[in-house]
Each structure stands twice: as C-alpha cells, then as structure tokens.
C-alpha positions as CSV (number, residue, x, y, z in Angstrom):
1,X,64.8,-94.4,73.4
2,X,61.5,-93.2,72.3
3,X,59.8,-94.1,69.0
4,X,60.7,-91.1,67.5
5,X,64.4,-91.5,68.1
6,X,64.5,-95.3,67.0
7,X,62.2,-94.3,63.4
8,X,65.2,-91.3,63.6
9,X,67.9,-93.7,63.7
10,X,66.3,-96.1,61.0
11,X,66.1,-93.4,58.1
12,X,69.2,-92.4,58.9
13,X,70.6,-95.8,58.4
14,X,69.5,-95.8,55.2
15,X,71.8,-93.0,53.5
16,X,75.7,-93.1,54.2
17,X,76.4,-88.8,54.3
18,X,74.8,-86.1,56.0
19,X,75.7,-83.0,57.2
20,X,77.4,-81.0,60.0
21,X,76.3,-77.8,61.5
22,X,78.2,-75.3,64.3
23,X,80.0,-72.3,64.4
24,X,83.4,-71.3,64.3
25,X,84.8,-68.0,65.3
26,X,80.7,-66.8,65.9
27,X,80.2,-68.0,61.9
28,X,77.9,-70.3,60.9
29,X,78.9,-73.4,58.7
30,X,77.4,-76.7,57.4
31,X,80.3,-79.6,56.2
32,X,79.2,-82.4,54.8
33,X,80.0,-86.0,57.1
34,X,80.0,-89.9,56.7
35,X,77.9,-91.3,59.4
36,X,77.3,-94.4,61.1
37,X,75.0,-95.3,64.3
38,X,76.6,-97.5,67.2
39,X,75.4,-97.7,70.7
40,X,72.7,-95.0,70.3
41,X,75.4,-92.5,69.2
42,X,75.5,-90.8,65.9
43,X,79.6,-91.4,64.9
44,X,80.5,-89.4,61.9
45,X,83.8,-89.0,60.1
46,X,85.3,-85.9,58.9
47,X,88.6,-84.7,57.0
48,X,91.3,-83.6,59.9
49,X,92.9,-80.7,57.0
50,X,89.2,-79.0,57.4
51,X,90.0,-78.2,61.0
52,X,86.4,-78.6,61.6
53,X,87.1,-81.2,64.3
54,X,88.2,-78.6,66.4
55,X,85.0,-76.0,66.3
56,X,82.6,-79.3,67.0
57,X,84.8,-80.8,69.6
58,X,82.7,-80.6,73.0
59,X,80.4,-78.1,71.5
60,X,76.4,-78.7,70.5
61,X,76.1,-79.7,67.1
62,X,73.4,-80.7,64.7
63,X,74.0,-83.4,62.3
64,X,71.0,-83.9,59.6
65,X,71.0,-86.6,56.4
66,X,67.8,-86.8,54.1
67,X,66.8,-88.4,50.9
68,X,65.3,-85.5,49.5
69,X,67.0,-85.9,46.4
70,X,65.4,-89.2,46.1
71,X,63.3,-90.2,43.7
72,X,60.5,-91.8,45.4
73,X,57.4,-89.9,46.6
74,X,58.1,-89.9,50.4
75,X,61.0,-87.7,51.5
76,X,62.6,-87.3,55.0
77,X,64.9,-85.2,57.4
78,X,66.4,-86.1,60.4
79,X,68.5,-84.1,63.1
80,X,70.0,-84.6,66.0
81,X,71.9,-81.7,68.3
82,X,73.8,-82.9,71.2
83,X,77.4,-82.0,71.8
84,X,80.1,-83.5,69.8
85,X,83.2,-85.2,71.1
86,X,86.5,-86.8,69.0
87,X,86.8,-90.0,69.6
88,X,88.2,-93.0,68.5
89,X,86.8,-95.7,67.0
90,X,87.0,-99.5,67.3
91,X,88.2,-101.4,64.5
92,X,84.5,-102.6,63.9
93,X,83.1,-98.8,63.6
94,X,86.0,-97.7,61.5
95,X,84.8,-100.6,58.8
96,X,81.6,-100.0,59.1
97,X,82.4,-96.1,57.7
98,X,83.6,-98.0,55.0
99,X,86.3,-96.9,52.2
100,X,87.7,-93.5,52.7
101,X,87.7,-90.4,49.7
102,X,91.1,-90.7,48.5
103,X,91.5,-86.6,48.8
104,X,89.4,-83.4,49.9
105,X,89.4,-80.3,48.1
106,X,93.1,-82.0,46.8
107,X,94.5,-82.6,50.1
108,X,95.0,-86.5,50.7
109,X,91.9,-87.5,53.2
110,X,93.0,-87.8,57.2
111,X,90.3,-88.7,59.0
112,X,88.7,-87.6,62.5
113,X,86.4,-89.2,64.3
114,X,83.7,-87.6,66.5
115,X,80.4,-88.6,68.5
116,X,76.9,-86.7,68.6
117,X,75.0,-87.8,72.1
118,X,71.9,-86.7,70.3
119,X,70.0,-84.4,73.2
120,X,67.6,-83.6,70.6
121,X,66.2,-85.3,67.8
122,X,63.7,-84.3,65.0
123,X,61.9,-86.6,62.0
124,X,60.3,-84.4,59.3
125,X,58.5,-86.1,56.5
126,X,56.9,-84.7,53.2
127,X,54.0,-87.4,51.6
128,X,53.3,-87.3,48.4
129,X,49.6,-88.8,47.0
130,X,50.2,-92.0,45.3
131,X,49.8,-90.4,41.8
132,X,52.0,-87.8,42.3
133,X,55.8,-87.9,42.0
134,X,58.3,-86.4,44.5
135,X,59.1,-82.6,43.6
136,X,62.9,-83.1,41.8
137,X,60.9,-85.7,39.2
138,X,57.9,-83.3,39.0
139,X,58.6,-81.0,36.1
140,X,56.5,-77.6,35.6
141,X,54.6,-77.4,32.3
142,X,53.2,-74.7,31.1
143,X,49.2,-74.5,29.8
144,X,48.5,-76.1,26.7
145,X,48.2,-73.7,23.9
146,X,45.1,-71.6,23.1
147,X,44.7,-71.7,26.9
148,X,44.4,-69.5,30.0
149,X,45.7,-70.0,33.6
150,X,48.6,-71.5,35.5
151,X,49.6,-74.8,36.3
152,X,49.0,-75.5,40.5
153,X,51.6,-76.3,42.2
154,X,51.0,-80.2,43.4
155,X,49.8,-80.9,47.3
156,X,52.3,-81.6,49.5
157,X,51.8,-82.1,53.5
158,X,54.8,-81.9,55.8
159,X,54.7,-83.7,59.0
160,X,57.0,-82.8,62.4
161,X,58.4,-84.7,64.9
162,X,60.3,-83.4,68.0
C-alpha cells in the first residue's frame, strides 16, 4: 500500500459512517453506510429494504467519510472507488460494525454486507491557521457600526492527494 492509501485508511478509521455513491437505472445516488477496514478492504453495511445492495453489487463504487462537520480546524475527505461485491462477513467483522439501527425510514434494519477493493483512493485536507477556527464554528459578522466594508472571508488552503 502506498502512504497515501495507509494515511487514507487511518482517517477513515476514525469516523464510523460514510457514504455510498453509484447509479441505478443510469441515476445517480449517494446512501449513507457503516464502515469498517479489514484486510485492506473497505467493508461497509447497508439496509437490504433499500435495494441498494443490488445497484453496487460487482459494480465501481465510491465510498467517502469526512469530519467536516467537526469542530477542530483541520478537516478531511477520503474516497475510495473500486468495485463492490456482497459478501459475508466473519463473526469478528460483523462486531466490529458494532450495534445495528433498530429501523430505516420505519422498516426494521436487515443488513447487507459488501466490499470495496479500493482501485482508487483520494485524501483531501483543508488547514486551517492556528488562530482560526474550522468554517461550521466560524460565524460571519457584520462591520461594526459607523463602519464601511465587508468582513473577508478567512484563508483556507486545500490539499489533494491521488
């Protein structure tokens, strides 16, 4: 694995849901996923009443999972694409998932299992200067009165790596 795909495999480690993106019937569509990493695969659990199991299954998918909603000042994105394949899981995977949603969208949860050979992988990172706070803590004030202008945006530098 290269450096990239092991610093891919760490942030993603450190948040439990991402997200799932194919097609079905030549539509778009993004469904959120629990995740896990075992043996360089990316093993994600999904909700069988969805049927999304069945657009993904042997096709190229991307799975992504951030913190962007984080509060710290450094945010990340990962992605990997690879094709997708149900599976099923050893006892040891399926409790690592941990405890299942007791219902989705009021069906009772069944789960599916499927695996991402990631083919692809990309790490994008936003950095934030240590004075400044990430962008959902970072609220826009107006100019104090009896003055002129706007307020700048802060600086914010994205990095890519493919």
């Amino acid at each position: 694995m290269s450096t990239d795909e092991i610093r891919a495999i760490e942030l993603l480690n450190r948040v439990a849901y991402g997200r799932l993106a194919t097609s079905m019937r030549a539509m778009p569509f993004v469904a959120p996923a629990r995740h896990i990493v075992a043996g360089g695969h990316v093993l994600i659990r999904l909700h069988r009443g969805l049927g999304y199991h069945r657009a993904c299954n042997g096709s190229v998918v991307a799975y992504g999972a951030d913190n962007l909603s984080s509060p710290t000042g450094n945010q990340w994105s990962v992605q990997f694409t690879g094709t997708a394949e149900i599976v099923e899981p050893t006892e040891e995977e399926i409790a690592a998932f941990g405890p299942e949603p007791s219902s989705v969208d009021g069906e009772p949860f069944q789960p599916v299992y499927m695996r991402i050979d990631p083919q692809f992988v990309t790490v994008h990172t936003l950095d934030y200067p240590a004075e400044q706070t990430a962008p959902a803590a970072v609220a826009e004030t107006p100019p104090p009165t009896g003055t002129t202008g706007t307020t700048r945006p802060p600086e914010r530098h994205l990095h890519h790596v493919a």
